[in-house]
C-alpha positions in Angstrom: -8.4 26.4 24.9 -10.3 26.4 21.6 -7.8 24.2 19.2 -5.9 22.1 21.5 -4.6 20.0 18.2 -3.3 23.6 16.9 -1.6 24.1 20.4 0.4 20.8 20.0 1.9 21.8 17.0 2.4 25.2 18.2 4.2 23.3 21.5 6.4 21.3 19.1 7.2 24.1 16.4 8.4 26.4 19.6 10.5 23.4 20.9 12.0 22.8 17.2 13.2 26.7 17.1 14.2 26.2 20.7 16.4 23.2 19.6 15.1 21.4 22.8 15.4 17.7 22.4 11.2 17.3 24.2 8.7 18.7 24.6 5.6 17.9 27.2 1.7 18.3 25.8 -1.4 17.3 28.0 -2.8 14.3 26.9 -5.9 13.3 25.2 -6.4 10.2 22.5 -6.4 12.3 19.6 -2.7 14.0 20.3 -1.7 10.5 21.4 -2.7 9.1 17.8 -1.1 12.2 16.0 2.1 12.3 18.0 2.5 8.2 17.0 1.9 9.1 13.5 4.7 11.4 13.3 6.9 8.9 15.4 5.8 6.1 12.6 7.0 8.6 10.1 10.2 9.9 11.4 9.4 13.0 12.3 9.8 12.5 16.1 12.4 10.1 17.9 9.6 8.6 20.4 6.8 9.2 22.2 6.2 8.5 26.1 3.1 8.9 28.2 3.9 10.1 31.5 1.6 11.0 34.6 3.2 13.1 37.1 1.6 15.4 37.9 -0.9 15.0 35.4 -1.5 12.9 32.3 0.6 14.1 29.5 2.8 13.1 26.6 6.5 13.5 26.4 7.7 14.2 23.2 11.4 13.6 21.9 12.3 15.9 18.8 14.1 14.3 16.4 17.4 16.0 14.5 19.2 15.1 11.9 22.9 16.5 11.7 22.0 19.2 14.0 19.0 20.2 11.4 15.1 19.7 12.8 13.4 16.7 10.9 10.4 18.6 10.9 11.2 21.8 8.7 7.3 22.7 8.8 4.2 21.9 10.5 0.9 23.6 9.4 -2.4 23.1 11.0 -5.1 22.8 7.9 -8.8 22.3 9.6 -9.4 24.7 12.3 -12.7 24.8 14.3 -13.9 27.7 12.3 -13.3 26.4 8.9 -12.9 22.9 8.7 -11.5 21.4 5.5 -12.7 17.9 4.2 -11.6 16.0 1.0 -12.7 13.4 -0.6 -10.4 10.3 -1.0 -10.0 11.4 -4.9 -8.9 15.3 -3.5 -6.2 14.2 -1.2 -3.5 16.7 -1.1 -0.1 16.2 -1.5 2.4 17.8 0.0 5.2 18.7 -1.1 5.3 16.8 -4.3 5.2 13.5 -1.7 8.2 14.5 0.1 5.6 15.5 3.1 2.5 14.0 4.2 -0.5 15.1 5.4 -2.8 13.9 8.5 -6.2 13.0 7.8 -8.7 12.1 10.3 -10.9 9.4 8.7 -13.7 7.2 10.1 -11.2 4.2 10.6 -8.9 6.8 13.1 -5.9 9.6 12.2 -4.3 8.3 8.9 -1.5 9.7 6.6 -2.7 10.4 2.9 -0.8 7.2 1.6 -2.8 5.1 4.3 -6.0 6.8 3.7 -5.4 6.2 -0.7 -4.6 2.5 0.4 -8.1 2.6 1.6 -9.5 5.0 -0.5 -11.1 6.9 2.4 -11.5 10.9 2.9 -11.7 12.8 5.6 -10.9 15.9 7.9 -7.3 17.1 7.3 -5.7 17.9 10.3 -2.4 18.8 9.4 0.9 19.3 6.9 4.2 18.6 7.8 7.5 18.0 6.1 
């Protein structure tokens, strides 16, 4: 597997039109950090790390009356053409309704952490 960030979305956005309440994705520290974002942010009810039969993390989709909380999920930087912004060019998504994920010396942040901060970085993904 090339991506394995791109596959994780991919995993949840397949859940989501699924309407299955979780989802399981192999673990690695990167997808850990991501999947807590979108926990922090209220795009995913919780997030457990489970180890039968091998490490991976459980993910439970979050609705809201009977509608997906996450209505899209778009991978930005892939390994072919990476996409970094400075901490003046961070996008917005949505008109703020969304966030984005940026991947910053300090760890993954969301755009209103990494302003705080005034840090750029990688942008990983878009989701609202």
């Amino acid at each position: 597997m090339t991506d394995p960030i791109s596959d994780m979305l991919t995993r949840i956005r397949n859940a989501l039109l699924a309407r299955q309440t979780e989802t399981l994705v192999p673990y690695s520290k990167v997808k850990a950090g991501l999947a807590n974002i979108l926990q922090r942010e209220g795009y995913l009810a919780g997030v457990e790390e489970i180890n039968n039969p091998y490490r991976s993390l459980l993910l439970k989709l979050k609705y809201q009356s009977g509608q997906p909380a996450i209505r899209n999920l778009k991978r930005i930087s892939k390994p072919g053409n990476r996409r970094y912004v400075k901490s003046i060019e961070l996008p917005r998504v949505l008109s703020g309704l969304g966030t984005a994920i940026i991947s910053t010396s300090q760890g993954l942040l969301t755009v209103k952490e990494a302003k705080q901060r005034k840090l750029g970085g990688e942008v990983i993904c878009e989701i609202y």
